[in-house]
C-alpha positions as CSV (number, residue, x, y, z in Angstrom):
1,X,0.0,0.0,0.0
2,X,0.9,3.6,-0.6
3,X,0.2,6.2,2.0
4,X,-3.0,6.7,0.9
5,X,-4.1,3.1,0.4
6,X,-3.3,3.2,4.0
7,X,-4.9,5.7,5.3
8,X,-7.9,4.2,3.4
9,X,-7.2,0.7,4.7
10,X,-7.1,1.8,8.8
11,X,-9.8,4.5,8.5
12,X,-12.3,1.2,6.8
13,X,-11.0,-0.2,10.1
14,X,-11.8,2.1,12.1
15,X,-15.2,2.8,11.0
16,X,-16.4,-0.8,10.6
17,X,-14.6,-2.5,14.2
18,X,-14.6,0.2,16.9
19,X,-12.9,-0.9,20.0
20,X,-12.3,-4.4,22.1
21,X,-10.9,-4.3,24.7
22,X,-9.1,-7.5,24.9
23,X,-4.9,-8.5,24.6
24,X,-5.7,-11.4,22.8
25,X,-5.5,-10.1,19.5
26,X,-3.0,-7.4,19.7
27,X,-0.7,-9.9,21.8
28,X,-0.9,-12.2,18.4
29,X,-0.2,-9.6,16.2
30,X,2.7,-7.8,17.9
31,X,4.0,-12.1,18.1
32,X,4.1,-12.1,14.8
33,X,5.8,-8.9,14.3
34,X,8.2,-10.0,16.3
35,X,6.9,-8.6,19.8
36,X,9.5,-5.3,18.9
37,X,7.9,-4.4,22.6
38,X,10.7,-6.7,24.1
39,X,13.7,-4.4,22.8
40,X,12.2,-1.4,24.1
41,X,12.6,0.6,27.5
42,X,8.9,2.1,28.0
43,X,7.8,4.3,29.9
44,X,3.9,3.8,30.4
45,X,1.7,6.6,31.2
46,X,-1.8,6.6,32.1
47,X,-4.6,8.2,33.4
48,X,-8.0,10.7,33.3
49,X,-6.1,14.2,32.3
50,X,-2.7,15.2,31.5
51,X,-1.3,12.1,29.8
52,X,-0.3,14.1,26.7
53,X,1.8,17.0,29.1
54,X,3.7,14.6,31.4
55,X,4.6,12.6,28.4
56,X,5.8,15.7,26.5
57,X,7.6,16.9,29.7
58,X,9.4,13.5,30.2
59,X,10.2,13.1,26.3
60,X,11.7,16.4,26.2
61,X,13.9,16.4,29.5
62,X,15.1,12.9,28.0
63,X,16.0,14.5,24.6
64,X,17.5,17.3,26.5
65,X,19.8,14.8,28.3
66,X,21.0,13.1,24.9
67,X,19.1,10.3,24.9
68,X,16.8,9.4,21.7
69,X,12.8,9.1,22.5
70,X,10.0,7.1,21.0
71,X,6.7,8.9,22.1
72,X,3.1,7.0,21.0
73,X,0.3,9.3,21.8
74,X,-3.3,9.8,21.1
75,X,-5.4,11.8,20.4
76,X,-3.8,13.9,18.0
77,X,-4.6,17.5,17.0
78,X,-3.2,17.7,13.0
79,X,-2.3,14.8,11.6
80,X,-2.6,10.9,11.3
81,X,1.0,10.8,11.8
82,X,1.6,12.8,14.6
83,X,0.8,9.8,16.8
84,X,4.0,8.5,16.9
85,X,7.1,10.7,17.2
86,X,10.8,10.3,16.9
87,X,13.1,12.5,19.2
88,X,16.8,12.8,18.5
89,X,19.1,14.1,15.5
90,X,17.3,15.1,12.7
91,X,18.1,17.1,9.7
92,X,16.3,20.0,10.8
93,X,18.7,19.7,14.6
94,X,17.3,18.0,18.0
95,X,14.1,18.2,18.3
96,X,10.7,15.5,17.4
97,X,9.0,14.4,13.8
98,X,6.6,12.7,13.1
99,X,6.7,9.2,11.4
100,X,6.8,9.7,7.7
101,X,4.2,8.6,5.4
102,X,6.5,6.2,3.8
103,X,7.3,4.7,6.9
104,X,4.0,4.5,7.9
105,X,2.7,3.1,4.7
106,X,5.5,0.3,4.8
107,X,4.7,-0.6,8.6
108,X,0.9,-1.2,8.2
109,X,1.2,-3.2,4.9
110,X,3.6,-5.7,6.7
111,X,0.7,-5.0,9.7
112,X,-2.2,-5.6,7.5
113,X,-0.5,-8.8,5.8
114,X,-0.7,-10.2,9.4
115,X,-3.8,-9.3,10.3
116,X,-4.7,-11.5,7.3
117,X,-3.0,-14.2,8.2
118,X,-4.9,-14.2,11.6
119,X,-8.3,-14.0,10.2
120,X,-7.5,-17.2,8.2
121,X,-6.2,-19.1,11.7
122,X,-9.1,-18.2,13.9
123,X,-8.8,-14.7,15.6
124,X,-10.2,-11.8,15.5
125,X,-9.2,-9.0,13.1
126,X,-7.3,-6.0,15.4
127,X,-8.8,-2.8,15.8
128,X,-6.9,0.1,14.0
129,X,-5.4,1.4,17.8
130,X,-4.4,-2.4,18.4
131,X,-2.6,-2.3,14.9
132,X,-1.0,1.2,15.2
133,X,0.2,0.3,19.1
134,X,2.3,-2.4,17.0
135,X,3.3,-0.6,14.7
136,X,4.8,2.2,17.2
137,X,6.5,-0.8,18.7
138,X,7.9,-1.5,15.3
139,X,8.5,1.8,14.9
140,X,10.7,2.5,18.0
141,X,12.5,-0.6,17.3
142,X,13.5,0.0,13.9
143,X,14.8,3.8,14.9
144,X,16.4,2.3,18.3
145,X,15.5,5.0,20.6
146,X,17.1,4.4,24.2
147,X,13.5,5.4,25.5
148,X,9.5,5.2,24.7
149,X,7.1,7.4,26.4
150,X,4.0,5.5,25.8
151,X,0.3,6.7,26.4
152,X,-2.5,4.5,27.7
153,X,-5.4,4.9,25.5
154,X,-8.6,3.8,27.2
155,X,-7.6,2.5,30.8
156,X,-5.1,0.7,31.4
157,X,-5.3,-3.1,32.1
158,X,-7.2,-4.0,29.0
159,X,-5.8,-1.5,26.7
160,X,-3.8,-2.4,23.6
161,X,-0.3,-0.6,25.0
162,X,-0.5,-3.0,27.7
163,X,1.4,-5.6,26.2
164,X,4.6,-4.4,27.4
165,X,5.7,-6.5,30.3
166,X,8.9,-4.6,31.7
167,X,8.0,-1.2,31.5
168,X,10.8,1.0,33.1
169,X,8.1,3.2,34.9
170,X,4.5,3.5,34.9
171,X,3.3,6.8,36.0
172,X,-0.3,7.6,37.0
173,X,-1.8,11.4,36.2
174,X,-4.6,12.5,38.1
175,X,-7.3,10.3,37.6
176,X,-11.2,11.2,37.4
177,X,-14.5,10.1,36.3
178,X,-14.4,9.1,32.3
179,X,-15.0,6.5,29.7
180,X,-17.7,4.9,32.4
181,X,-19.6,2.9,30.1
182,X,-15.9,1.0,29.8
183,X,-14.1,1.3,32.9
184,X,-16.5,1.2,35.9
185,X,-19.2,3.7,37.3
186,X,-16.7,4.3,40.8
187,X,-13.3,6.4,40.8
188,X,-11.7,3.1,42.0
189,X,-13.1,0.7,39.4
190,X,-11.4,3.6,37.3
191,X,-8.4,3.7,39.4
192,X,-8.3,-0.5,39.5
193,X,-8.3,-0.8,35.5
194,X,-5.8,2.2,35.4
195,X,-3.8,0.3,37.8
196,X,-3.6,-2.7,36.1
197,X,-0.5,-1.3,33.6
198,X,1.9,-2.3,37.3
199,X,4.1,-4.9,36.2
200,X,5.9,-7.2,39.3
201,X,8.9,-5.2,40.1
202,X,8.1,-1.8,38.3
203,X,9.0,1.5,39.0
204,X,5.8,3.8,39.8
205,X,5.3,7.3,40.3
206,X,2.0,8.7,41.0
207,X,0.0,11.8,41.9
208,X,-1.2,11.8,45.2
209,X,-5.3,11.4,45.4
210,X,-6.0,10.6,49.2
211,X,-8.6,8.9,48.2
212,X,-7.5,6.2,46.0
213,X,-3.6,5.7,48.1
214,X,-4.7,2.5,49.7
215,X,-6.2,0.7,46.7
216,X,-2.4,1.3,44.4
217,X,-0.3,0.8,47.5
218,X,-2.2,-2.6,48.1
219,X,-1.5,-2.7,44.0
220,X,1.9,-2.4,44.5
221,X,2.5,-4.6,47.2
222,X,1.0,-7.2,45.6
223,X,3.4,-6.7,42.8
224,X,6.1,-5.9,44.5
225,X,6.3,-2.3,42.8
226,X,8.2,0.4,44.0
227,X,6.3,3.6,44.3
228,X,6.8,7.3,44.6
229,X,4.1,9.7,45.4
230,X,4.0,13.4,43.8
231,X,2.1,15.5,46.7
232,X,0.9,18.5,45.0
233,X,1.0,19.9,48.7
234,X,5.0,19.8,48.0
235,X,4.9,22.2,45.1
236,X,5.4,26.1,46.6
237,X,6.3,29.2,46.2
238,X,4.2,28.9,42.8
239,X,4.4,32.3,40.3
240,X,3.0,32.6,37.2
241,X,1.8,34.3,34.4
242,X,1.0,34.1,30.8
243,X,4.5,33.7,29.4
244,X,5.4,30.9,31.8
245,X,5.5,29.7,35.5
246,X,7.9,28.8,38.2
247,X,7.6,27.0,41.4
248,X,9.4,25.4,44.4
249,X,9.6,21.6,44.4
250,X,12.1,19.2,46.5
251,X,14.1,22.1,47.0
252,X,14.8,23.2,43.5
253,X,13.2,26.0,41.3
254,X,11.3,24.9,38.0
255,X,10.3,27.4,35.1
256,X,7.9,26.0,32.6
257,X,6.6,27.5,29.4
258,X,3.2,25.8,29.4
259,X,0.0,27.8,31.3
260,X,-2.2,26.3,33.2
261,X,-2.2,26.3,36.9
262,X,-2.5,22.1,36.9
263,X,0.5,22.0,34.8
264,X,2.8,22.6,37.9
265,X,1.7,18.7,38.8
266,X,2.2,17.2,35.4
267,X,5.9,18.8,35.7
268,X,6.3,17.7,38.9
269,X,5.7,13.8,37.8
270,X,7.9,14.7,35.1
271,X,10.6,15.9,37.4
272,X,10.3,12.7,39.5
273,X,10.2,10.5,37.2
274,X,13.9,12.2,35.3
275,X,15.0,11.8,39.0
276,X,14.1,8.2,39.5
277,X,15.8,7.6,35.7
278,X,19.1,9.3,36.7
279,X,19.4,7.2,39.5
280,X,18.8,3.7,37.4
281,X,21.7,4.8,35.2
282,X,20.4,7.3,32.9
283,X,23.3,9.7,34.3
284,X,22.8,12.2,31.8
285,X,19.7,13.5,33.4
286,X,20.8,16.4,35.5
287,X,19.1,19.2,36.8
288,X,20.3,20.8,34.0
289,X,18.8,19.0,31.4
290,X,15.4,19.0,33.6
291,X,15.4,22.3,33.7
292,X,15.6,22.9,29.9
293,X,13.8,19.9,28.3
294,X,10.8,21.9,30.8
295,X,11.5,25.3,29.0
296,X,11.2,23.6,25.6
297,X,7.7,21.5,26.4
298,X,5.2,23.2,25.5
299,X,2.3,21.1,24.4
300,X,-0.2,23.1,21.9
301,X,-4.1,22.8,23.0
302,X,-4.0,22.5,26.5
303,X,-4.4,26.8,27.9
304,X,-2.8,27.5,24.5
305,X,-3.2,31.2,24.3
306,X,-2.9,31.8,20.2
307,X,-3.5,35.6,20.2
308,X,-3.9,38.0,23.1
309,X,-6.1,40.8,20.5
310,X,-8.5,39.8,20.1
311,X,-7.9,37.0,23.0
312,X,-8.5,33.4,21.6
313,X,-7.4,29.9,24.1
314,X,-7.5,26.6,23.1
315,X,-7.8,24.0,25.9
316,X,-9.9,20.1,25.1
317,X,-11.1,20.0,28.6
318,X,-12.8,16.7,27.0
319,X,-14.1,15.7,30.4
320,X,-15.8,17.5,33.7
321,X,-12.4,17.4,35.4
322,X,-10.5,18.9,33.0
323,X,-13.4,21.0,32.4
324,X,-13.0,22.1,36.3
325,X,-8.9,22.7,35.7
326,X,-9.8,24.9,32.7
327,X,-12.0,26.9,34.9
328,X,-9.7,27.1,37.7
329,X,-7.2,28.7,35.6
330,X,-9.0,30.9,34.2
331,X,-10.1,32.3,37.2
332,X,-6.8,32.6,38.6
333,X,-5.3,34.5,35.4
334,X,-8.6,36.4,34.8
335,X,-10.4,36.8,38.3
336,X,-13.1,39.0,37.1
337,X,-14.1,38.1,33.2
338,X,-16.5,36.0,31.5
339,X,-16.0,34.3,28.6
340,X,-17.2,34.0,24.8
341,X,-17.1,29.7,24.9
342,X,-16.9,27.9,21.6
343,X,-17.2,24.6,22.8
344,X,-17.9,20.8,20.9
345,X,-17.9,17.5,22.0
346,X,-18.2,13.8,21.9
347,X,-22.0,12.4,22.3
348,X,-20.3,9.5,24.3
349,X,-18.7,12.2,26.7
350,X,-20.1,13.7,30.0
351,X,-20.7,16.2,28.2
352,X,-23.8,18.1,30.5
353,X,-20.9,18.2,33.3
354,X,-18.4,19.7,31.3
355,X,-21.0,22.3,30.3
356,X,-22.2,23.0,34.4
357,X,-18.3,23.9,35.1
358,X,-18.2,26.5,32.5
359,X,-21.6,28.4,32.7
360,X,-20.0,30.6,35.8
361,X,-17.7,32.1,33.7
362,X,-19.2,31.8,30.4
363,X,-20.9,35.6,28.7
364,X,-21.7,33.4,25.8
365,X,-21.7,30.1,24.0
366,X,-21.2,29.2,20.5
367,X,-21.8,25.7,19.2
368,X,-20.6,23.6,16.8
369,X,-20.2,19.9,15.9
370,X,-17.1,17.9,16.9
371,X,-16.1,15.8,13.7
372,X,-16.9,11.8,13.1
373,X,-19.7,9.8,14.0
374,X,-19.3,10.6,17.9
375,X,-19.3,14.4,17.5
376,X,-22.7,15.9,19.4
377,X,-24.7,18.1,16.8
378,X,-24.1,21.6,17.5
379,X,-27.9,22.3,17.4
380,X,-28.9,19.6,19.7
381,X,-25.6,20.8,22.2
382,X,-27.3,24.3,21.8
383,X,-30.6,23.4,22.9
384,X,-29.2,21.2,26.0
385,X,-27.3,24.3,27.2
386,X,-30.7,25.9,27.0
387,X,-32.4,23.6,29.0
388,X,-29.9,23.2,31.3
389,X,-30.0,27.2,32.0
390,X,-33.5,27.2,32.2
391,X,-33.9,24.4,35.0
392,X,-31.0,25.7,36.8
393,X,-31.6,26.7,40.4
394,X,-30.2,29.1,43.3
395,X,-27.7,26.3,43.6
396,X,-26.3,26.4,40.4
397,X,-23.6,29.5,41.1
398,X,-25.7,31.8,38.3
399,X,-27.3,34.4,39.1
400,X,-31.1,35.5,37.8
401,X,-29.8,38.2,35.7
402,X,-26.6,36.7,34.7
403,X,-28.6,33.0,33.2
404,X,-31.3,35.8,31.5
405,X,-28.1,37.2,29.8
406,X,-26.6,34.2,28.6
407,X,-29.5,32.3,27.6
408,X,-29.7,35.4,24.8
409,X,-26.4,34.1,24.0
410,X,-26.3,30.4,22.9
411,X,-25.3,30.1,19.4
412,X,-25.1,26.9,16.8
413,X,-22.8,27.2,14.1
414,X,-22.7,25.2,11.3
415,X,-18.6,25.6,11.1
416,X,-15.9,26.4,13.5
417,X,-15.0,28.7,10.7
418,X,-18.1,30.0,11.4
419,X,-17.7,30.2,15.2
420,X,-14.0,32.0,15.2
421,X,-15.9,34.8,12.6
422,X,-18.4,35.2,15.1
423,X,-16.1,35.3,17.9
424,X,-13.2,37.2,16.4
425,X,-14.9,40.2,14.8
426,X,-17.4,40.7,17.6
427,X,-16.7,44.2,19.0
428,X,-17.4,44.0,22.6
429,X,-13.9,42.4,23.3
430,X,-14.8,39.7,25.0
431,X,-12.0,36.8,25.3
432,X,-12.7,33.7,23.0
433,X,-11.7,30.1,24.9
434,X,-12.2,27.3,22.8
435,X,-12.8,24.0,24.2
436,X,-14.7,21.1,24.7
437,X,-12.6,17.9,22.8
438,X,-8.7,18.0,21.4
439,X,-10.6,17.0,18.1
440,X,-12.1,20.3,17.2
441,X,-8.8,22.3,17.6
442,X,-6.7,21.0,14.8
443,X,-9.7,23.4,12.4
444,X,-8.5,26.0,14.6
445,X,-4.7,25.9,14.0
446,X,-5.3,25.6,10.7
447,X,-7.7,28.9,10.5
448,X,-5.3,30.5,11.9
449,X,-2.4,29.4,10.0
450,X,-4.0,30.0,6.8
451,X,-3.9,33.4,7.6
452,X,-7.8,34.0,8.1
453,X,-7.2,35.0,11.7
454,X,-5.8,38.2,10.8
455,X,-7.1,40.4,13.9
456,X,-4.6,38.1,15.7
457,X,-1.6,40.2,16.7
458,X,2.1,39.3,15.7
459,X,2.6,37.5,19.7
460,X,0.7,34.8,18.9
461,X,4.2,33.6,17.4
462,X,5.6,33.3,19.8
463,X,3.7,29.9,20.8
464,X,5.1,29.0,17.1
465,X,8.3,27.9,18.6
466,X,6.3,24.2,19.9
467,X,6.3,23.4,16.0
468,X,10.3,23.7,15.9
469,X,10.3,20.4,17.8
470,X,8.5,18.6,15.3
């Protein structure tokens, strides 16, 4: 197949097989490919919210230090390829790019050949994440980085990546209520799946949550795993602004470029984690190199600010807890404004939760329609917001006269094109946040970069400097 043949062939996939969530296929498949898993040391992240930064944080101090990275991520924001990322030399200098089409193309032709073969024997055909887990496997093999920063999809114990058995580290984010139908109705029965990654003898690093302590110490004990918690209590002497922020943590000071008030925690797992490497023999970790591969992550749609006039931020806040961060942050950098929303998301999502943390601070909302089959109709997102303003109570943080005013203000738009018009060339001033799922911000980058955007000012370039690591 050629790149397009390919893209063809996992995107039928896709479409026609959804999601198992079994090992028994993937486990085949990566056999036959020669289990490249085995060759690798991984570092396995999971969790509710902030996969994507602490992987980008740990991937960059790593590349910082010398080392060459493998990162598999998901979801991505531009491109098919962007999933799976080289870090090392390259001809544009250090920094990460994307797997090429060629090499793509190559990898899930000898995939699909497999997948064949397994049909004819008896199992099940893989989904397209089971096959493209493989082929990041393949992937990192083939470019021998010293290290893979691998994302959990869905969960944890059931989820294709988990077919690594000696993972170097497994590191838990902060871990919420999502993906319910899948993973359980309880924060533990979330936790538990999540948990299930711990491998007998591993190295983990988690984020405190009181709450769920006992049930991954009793984890680790049973698996005799090593673990390290991140108390967020033990980050001070926080300062920020919009350019960057800096904070105290086991008595050394941090500057990171990415906003966000809950990205002190992410860098904080990050730092650990580089700490607990250096000590396992990756010596060329040092402060140093923690302190700039932290400078150099910043990791586009979570509080990206794009242009400051007129004001536009793009954050997924794909769930109500990272809905809650997003709020929380924007409080603390804006302590007295409302904001013009342009939120989509996912039917399958929480997505009447996501909407209750943002009405305090919302002035006005404008709809539109996530893309694929799971994206909510703007119209039908519109008229939820609606009804969800007009059964709200005294309990509900809105006042009478604020609801009246932003009931007047719930727009569906049959673009995001459409939305960013709207938003943009309003003349009240108001500051744009875009939000609701990672999959709606790629249209956004792109409006921007194709120069329709033009009322944003020449700072916005700044945040440019992400795309020199790619």
């Amino acid at each position: 197949m050629d790149y397009q043949e390919a893209m063809a062939y996992i995107g039928m996939i896709q479409r026609t097989l959804g999601s198992d969530y079994s090992l028994r296929d993937v486990k085949e498949l990566a056999a036959r490919m020669g289990r490249p898993d085995r060759n690798l040391n991984v570092i396995h992240v999971a969790g509710t919210n902030g996969k994507g930064s602490v992987s980008h944080d740990i991937a960059n101090i790593l590349l910082a230090s010398g080392y060459t990275v493998g990162r598999y991520l998901s979801p991505t924001i531009f491109d098919y390829r962007e999933k799976i990322q080289y870090g090392g030399r390259t001809k544009k200098g250090d920094g990460f790019q994307w797997i090429s089409e060629e090499e793509t193309a190559a990898c899930l032709t000898a995939i699909r050949t497999q997948c064949e073969a397994m049909r004819e024997e008896g199992y099940g055909q893989p989904t397209a994440f089971e096959m493209e887990t493989v082929m990041a496997f393949c992937m990192f093999a083939q470019w021998k980085v010293d290290v893979a920063v691998i994302e959990a999809g869905l969960g944890g114990r059931l989820d294709a990546t988990n077919i690594v058995e000696h993972p170097l580290q497994c590191i838990f984010t902060s871990i919420s209520m999502d993906h319910t139908a899948f993973l359980g109705n309880g924060i533990a029965e979330i936790a538990k799946e999540k948990y299930g990654i711990i491998k007998h003898g591993t190295q983990v690093i988690s984020l405190e949550q009181e709450p769920l302590k006992p049930l991954l110490l009793s984890v680790c004990q049973k698996e005799k795993a090593e673990v390290s918690f991140v108390d967020p209590a033990q980050i001070q002497q926080r300062k920020s602004d919009l350019e960057q922020q800096s904070f105290l943590f086991q008595g050394n000071r941090y500057t990171i470029a990415q906003c966000g008030i809950y990205q002190a925690e992410n860098a904080a797992l990050a730092i650990t984690s580089a700490c607990r490497l250096s000590r396992m023999g990756f010596d060329r970790i040092t402060q140093a190199a923690i302190r700039e591969g932290l400078m150099k992550s910043r990791w586009k749609g979570r509080f990206d600010i794009v242009s400051r006039n007129p004001f536009l931020l793009l954050d997924g806040a794909h769930n109500p807890d990272a809905a809650k961060c997003l709020r929380q942050s924007l409080e603390a950098y804006f302590p007295t404004v409302h904001f013009l929303f342009i939120i989509g998301v996912f039917r399958d999502k929480d997505y009447r939760n996501i909407i209750a943390q943002l009405l305090p601070i919302a002035s006005g909302i404008y709809t539109v329609t996530a893309p694929g089959a799971r994206g909510l109709d703007s119209r039908q997102l519109k008229k939820t917001i609606q009804d969800m303003l007009a059964c709200s109570g005294k309990d509900s943080n809105l006042t009478d006269c604020h609801r009246t005013e932003l009931s007047r203000r719930i727009f569906a738009c049959d673009s995001m094109q459409e939305a960013l018009e709207r938003a943009l060339l309003q003349k009240s001033g108001e500051k744009t946040v875009v939000c609701g799922s990672l999959s709606i911000l790629g249209e956004v980058y792109e409006y921007l970069d194709q120069g329709k955007g033009k009322q944003a000012e020449e700072s916005r370039k700044k945040n440019e400097d992400w795309n020199k690591s790619i």
